[in-house]
N, C-alpha and C positions, 0 to 999 in steps of 0.2 A: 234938475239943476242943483238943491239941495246936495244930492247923493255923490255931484262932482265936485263940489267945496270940502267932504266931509273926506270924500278920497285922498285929495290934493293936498289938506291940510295935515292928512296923516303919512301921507309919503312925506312930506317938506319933514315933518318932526322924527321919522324913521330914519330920513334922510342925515337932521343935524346929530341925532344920539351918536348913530353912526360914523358919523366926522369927529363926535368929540370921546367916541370909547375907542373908535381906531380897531378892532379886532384884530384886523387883518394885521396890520403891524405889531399887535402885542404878539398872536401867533406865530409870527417871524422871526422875534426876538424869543422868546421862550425856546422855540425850535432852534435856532442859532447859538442859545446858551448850553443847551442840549446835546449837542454835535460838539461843539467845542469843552465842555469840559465831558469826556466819554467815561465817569466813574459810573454814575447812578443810574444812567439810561440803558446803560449796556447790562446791568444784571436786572435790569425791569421783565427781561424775559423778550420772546420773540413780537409777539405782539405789540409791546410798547417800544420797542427799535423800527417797527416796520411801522406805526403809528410818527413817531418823529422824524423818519427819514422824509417819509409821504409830506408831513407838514413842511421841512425844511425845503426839501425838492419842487413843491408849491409856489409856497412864499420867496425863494432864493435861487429860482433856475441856474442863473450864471454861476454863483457860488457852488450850487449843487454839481455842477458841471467839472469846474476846476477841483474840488476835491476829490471825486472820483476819479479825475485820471492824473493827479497828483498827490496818492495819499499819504500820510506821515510815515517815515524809515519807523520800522519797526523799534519801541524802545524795550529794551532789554532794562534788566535790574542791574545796577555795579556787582560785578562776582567781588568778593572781597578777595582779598590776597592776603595771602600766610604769610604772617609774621616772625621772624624765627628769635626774637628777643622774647617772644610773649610764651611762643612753646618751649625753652627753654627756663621760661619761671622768672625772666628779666624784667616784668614789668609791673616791678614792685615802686 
C-alpha cells in the first residue's frame, strides 16, 4: 500500500514539473525558430539539420507538411548593375 502512494505521488510531481517545463513545446519552438531563420542550422553540418528537421516534423506535423511541398523561391543575391557614371571616374 505504502509503495502505491510513493508511485502515485511521484507520477502527480513528474506529471506537474512536466506541465510547468512544457519540453515538448520549448522543443517546438526552438525547432520552428530553427527552420525559419536557415543561417546557423544549415552549416551545423548534416547531422544537426537531420536532428532539427526530425524535431520540427515531430513537434509540427502540419507545418512540416506545408513547407515541404511549398518551399521558399529560391533567393538569389541582388546582381549589382554597372554603373556607367562611376566607370567613367563621375562619381566624385
Amino acid at each position: 500500500m505504502m509503495g502505491l502512494v510513493v508511485t502515485a505521488a511521484a507520477a502527480l510531481t513528474a506529471g506537474y514539473l512536466l506541465g510547468r517545463l512544457r519540453p515538448w513545446q520549448r522543443l517546438g519552438d526552438w525547432a520552428a525558430d530553427q527552420v525559419r531563420h536557415a543561417g546557423t542550422w544549415a552549416r551545423g553540418g548534416a547531422g544537426r539539420q537531420a536532428v532539427v528537421a526530425l524535431a520540427h516534423a515531430v513537434t509540427a506535423p502540419r507545418t512540416s507538411r506545408r513547407i515541404m511541398r511549398n518551399p521558399d523561391p529560391e533567393r538569389r543575391a541582388p546582381v549589382p548593375v554597372r554603373d556607367p557614371d562611376w566607370a567613367a571616374g563621375h562619381h566624385r
